[in-house]
C-alpha positions in Angstrom: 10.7 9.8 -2.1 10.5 6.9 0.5 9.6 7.6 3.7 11.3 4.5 5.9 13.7 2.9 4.3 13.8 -0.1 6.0 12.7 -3.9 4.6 10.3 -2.9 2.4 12.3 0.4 1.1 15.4 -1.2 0.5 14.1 -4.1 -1.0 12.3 -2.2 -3.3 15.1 0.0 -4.3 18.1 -3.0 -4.5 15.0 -5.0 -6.9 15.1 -2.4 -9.2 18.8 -1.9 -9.6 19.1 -5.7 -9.8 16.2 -5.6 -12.5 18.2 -2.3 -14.1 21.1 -4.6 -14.4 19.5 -7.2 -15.8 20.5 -9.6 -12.8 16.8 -10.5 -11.6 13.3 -10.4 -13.2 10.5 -7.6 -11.9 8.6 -10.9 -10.3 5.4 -10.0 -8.8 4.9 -6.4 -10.6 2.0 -6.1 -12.9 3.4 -2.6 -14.6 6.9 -5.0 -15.4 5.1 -8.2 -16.5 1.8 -8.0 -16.8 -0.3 -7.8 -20.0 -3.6 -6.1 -20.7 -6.4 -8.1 -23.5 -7.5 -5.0 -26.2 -10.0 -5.8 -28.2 -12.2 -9.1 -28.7 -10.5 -12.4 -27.6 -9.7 -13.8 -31.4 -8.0 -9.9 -32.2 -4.9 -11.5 -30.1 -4.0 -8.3 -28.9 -2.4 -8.4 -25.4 0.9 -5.8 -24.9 2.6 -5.7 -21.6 1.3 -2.6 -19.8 4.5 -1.1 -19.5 3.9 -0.4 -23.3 0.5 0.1 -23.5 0.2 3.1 -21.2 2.6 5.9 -20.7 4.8 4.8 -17.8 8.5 6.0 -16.5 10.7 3.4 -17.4 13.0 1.9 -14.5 15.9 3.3 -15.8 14.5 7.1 -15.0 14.1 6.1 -11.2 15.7 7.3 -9.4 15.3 7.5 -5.3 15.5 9.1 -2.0 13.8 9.4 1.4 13.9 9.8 5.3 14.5 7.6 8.0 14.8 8.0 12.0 18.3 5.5 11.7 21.5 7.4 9.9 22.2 3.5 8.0 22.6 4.4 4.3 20.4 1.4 2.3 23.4 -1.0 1.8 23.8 -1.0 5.9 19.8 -1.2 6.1 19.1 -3.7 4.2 22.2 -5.5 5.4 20.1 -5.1 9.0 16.6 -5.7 7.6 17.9 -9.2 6.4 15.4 -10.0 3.2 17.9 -10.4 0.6 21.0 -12.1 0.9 24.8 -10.6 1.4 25.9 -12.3 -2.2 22.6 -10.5 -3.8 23.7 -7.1 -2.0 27.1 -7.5 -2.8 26.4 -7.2 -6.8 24.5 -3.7 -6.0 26.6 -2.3 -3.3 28.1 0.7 -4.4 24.6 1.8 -5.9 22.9 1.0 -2.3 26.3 2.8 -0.4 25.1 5.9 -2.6 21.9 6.7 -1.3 21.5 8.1 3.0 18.3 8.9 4.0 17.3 12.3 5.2 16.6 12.6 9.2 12.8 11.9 9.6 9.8 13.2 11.2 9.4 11.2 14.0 7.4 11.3 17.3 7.8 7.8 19.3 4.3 8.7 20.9 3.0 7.3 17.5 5.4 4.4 17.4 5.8 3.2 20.6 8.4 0.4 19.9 10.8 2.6 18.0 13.6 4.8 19.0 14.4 7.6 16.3 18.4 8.6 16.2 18.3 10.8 13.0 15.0 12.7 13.3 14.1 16.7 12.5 13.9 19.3 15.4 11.3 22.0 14.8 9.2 24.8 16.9 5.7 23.2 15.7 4.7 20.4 13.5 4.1 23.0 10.9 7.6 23.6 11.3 8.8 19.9 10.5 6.0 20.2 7.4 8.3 23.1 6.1 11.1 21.2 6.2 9.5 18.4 5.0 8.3 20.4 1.9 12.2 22.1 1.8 13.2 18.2 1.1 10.8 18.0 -1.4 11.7 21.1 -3.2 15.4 20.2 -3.1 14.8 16.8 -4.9 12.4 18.6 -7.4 15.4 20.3 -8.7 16.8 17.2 -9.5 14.4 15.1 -11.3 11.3 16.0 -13.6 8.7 14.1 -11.5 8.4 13.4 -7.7 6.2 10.4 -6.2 5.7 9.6 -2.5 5.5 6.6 -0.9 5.4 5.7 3.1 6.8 2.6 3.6 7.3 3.2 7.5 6.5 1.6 10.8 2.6 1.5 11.4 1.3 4.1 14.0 -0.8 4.2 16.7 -4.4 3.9 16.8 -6.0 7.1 15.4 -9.9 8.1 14.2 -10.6 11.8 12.6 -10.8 14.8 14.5 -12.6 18.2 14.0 -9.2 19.4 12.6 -9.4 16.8 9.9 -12.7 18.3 8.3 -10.7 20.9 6.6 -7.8 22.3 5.5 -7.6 25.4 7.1 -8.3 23.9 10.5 -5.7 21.1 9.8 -3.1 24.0 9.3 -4.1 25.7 12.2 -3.7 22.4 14.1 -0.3 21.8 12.7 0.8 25.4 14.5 -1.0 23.7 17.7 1.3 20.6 17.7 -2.4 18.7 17.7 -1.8 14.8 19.3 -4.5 14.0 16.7 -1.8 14.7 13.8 1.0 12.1 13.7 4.2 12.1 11.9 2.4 10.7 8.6 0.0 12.8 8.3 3.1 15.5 7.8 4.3 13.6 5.4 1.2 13.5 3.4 0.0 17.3 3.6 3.6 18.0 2.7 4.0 16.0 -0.7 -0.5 17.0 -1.3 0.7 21.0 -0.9 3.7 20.5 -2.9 1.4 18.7 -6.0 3.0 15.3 -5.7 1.3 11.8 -5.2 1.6 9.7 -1.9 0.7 6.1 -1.4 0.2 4.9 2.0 2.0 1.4 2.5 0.6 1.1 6.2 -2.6 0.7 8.1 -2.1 4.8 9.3 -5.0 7.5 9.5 -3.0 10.0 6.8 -4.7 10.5 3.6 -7.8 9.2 4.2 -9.3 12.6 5.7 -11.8 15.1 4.2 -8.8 17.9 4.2 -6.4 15.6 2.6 -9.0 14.5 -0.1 -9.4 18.1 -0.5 -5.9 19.3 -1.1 -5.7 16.7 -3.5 -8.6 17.6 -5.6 -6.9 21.4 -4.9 -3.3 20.4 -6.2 -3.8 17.9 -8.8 -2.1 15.5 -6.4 -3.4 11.7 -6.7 -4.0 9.4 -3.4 -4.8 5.9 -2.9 -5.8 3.3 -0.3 -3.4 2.2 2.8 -1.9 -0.6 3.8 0.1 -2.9 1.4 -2.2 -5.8 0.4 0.6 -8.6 0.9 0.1 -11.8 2.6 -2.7 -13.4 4.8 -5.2 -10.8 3.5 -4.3 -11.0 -0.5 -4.9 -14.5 0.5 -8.8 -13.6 1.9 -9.6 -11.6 -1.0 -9.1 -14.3 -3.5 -11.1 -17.3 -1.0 -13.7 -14.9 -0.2 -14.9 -14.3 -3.3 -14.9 -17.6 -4.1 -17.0 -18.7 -1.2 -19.4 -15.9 -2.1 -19.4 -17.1 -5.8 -20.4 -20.7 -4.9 -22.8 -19.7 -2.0 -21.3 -21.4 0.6 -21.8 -20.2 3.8 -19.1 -19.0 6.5 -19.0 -19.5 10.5 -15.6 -17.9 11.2 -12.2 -17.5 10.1 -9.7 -17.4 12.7 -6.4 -16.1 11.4 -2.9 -15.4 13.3 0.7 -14.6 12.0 4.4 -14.8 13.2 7.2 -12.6 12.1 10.1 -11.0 13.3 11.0 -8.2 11.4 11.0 -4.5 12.7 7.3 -4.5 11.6 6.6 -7.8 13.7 8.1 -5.8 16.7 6.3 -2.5 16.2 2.5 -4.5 15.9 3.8 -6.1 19.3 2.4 -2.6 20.9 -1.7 -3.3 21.4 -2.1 0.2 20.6 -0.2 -0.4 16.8 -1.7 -3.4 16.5 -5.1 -1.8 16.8 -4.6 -0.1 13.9 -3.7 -2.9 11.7 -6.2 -4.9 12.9 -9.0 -2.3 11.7 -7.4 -2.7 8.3 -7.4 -6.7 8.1 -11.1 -7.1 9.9 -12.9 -5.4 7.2 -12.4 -7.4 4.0 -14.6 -9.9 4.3 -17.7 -8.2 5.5 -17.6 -6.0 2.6 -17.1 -9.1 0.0 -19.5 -11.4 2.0 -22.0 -8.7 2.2 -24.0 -10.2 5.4 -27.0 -7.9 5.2 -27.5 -9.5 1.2 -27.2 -13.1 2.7 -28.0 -13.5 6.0 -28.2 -17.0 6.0 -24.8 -17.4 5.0 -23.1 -15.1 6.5 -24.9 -13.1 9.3 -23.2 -14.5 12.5 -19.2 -15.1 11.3 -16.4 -14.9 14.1 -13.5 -13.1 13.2 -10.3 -13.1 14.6 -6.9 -11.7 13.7 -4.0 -12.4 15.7 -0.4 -11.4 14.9 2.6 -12.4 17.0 6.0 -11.1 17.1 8.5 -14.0 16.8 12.1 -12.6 16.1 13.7 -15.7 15.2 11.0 -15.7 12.1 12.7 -12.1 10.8 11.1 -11.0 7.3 9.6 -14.5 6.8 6.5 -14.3 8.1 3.8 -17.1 8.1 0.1 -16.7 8.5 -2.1 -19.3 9.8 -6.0 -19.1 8.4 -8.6 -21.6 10.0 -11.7 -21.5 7.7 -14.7 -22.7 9.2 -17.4 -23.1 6.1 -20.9 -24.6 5.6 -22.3 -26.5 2.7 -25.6 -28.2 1.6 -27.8 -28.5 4.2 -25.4 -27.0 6.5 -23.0 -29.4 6.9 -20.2 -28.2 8.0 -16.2 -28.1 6.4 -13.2 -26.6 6.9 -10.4 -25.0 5.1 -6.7 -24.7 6.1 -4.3 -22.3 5.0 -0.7 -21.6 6.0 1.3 -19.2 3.8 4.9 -19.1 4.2 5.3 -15.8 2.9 8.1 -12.7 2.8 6.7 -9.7 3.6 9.1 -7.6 1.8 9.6 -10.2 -0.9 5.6 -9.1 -1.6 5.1 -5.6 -0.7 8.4 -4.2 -3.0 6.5 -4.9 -6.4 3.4 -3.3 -4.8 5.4 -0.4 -3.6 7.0 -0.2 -7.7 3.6 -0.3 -9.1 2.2 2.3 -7.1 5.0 4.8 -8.0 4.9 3.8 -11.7 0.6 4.2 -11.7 0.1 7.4 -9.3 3.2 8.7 -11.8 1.0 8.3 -14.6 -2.4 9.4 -13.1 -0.6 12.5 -12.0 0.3 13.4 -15.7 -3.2 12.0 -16.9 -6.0 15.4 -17.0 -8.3 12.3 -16.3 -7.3 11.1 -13.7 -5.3 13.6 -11.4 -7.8 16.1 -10.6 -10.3 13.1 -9.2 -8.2 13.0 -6.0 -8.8 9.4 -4.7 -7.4 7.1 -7.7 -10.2 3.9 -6.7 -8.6 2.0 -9.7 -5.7 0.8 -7.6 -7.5 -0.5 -4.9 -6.0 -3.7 -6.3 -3.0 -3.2 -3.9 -4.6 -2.2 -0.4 -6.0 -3.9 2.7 -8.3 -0.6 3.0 -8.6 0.4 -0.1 -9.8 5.0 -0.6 -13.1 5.3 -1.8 -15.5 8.5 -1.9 -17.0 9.1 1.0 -20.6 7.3 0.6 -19.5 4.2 -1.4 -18.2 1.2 0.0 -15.0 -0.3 -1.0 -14.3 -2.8 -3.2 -12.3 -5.5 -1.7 -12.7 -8.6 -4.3 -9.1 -9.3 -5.8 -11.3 -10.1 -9.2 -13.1 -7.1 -9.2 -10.3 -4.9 -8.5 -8.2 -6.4 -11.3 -11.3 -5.3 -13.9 -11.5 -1.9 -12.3 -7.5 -1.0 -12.8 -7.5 -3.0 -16.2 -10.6 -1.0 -17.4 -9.4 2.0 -16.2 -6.2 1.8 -18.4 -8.1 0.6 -21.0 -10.5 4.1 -21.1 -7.7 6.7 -20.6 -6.1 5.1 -23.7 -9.3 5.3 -25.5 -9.8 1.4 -25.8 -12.8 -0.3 -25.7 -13.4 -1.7 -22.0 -13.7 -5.7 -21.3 -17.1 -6.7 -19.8 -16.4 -10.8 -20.3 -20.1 -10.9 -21.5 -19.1 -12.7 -24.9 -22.4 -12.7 -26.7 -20.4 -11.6 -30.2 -18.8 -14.8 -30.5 -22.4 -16.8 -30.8 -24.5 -14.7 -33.0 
């Protein structure tokens, strides 16, 4: 169940058809193509993780979802432009099937957007009913029921008193509360009716003590926020590296174009703001300033992002690297990625389904609540409250591989090696 099934939604859902019809490869989805080492390096034991660990296969996916525009997903994706009219015209009838349900929508938390095909209710509480209603309707329908938000990124938000618990979160729902936004619906809806949700965007939803809560409560795993796609995948595999070498960092200025219905929502200061909390925060928590204050005590850090509709779905994102070496002489790196957004997010988005599928059927892992493991796909990756996030690409890679690796009862990878030199 997709909630905005725009770029990123119909992208997704037209890949997988494609992939279904054997018309395109699952490129850039580690549950389609990626492989996971068992054992010591000379067992030569390395299955794809699509048979290693229980997943659904493609071909028992099936989808649905809300959106504030009436455009079944051939006519959005048509509008959202990612994928060409030849590629769409091989999947048509499949994309023609599928309408989205009228959304939950407020514009007070999406300023740039204007909702045509959106619920009417007394109370927020009423729009969670009918929310849940959707959810129960589609439960009748298949075995197994995943959410993902894949929408426009909200307003600005930080945690209220009516966060803290579930009870007063439900008693702000009847109070139409401004501190709950359309997402937040969303994700007490899916959490009370025992289902997953992933957050694609930068929005204040599951990260809150009473949605933590209700997960632990209904067996319902969550995850991190915001889809880690582009200019910030690329930080999380440079910072690291900087880190590893000891080389020292004065700032990293960083700006993006794009045009897409994204590009135009982050044109709002008071969206923007909420995606810029999500990219700032990655590389103080891999640089670690308070561990090497020489190197990294004082950096400048900017992040700029620019809508430019002529650009659509391409986006490209500008990175000026200001670095120090030996004696503290200083260099520079340069880096323009000439990315598509959807192109990146879509396997992310299948992954997440697939995984939070799995953890939800897994007595290991469902009744933890936050699912840490995947923090491999997220700008702001959920931890629990008191530890701080990981944010290394490297490290997260170990943490979801390991993770398989010990619900499946294998032994876990450390990379130490000794055994080969006794």
């Amino acid at each position: 169940m997709v909630v905005g099934m725009g770029a990123v939604a119909t992208t997704l859902i037209a890949g997988v058809e494609a992939v279904r019809k054997g018309l395109a490869k699952p490129i850039g989805s580690l549950t389609q193509m990626g492989t996971i080492r068992l054992g010591k390096r000379t067992d030569g034991k390395t299955p794809l993780i699509k048979d290693f660990v229980p997943l659904a296969s493609l071909d028992d996916v099936v989808f649905t979802g809300w959106d504030i525009f009436p455009e079944n997903m051939y006519e959005a994706a048509r509008h959202a432009s990612v994928l060409d009219g030849d590629h769409l015209q091989t999947i048509r009838p499949f994309l023609e099937s599928i309408e989205p349900m009228p959304a939950v929508f407020d514009q007070n938390y999406v300023k740039r957007l204007h909702g045509t095909h959106v619920k009417k209710g007394r109370s927020k509480c009423d729009l969670a009913q009918q929310v849940r209603s959707d959810i129960q309707a589609f439960k009748e329908k298949c075995d197994r029921v995943v959410m993902i938000w894949t929408g426009s990124t909200e307003i600005f938000l930080e945690p209220t008193p009516i966060h803290d618990t579930i009870e007063a979160f439900e008693k702000a729902l009847t109070e139409d509360d401004p501190a709950i936004a359309p997402s937040q619906i969303y994700a007490y809806a899916a959490l009370k009716e025992g289902i997953p949700f992933a957050n694609g965007a930068p929005n204040l939803t599951v990260d809150l003590p009473c949605m933590i809560e209700l997960s632990k409560q209904t067996g319902a795993p969550i995850c991190g926020k915001d889809f880690k796609t582009g200019q910030t995948f690329m930080k999380t595999v440079l910072a690291p590296a900087l880190k590893a070498r000891m080389l020292g960092l004065s700032g990293w200025f960083s700006t993006n174009i794009l045009g897409n219905r994204d590009g135009e929502v982050l044109d709002d200061p008071s969206s923007f703001k909420t995606k810029e909390e999500s990219k700032l925060g990655v590389i103080d928590y891999i640089l670690q300033p308070q561990l090497y204050p020489d190197l990294y005590k004082d950096i400048y850090h900017k992040v700029r992002i620019n809508y430019y509709p002529p650009r659509g779905d391409n986006k490209e994102g500008w990175d000026n690297i200001d670095i120090f070496g030996w004696l503290g002489y200083p260099m520079q790196i340069k880096v323009d990625f000439l990315c598509r957004d959807s192109i990146l997010a879509a396997p992310l988005a299948l992954d997440l389904v697939l995984f939070l599928d799995m953890a939800k059927r897994s007595p290991e892992l469902r009744n933890l609540g936050i699912q840490e493991w995947l923090s491999f796909y997220f700008k702001s990756p959920q931890v629990a409250p008191g530890l701080y996030p990981e944010h290394d690409l490297f490290i997260q890679m170990m943490k979801l591989k390991n993770t398989l690796r010990h619900i499946q009862g294998e032994e876990l990878i450390t990379h130490l090696g000794l055994e080969y030199y006794d």
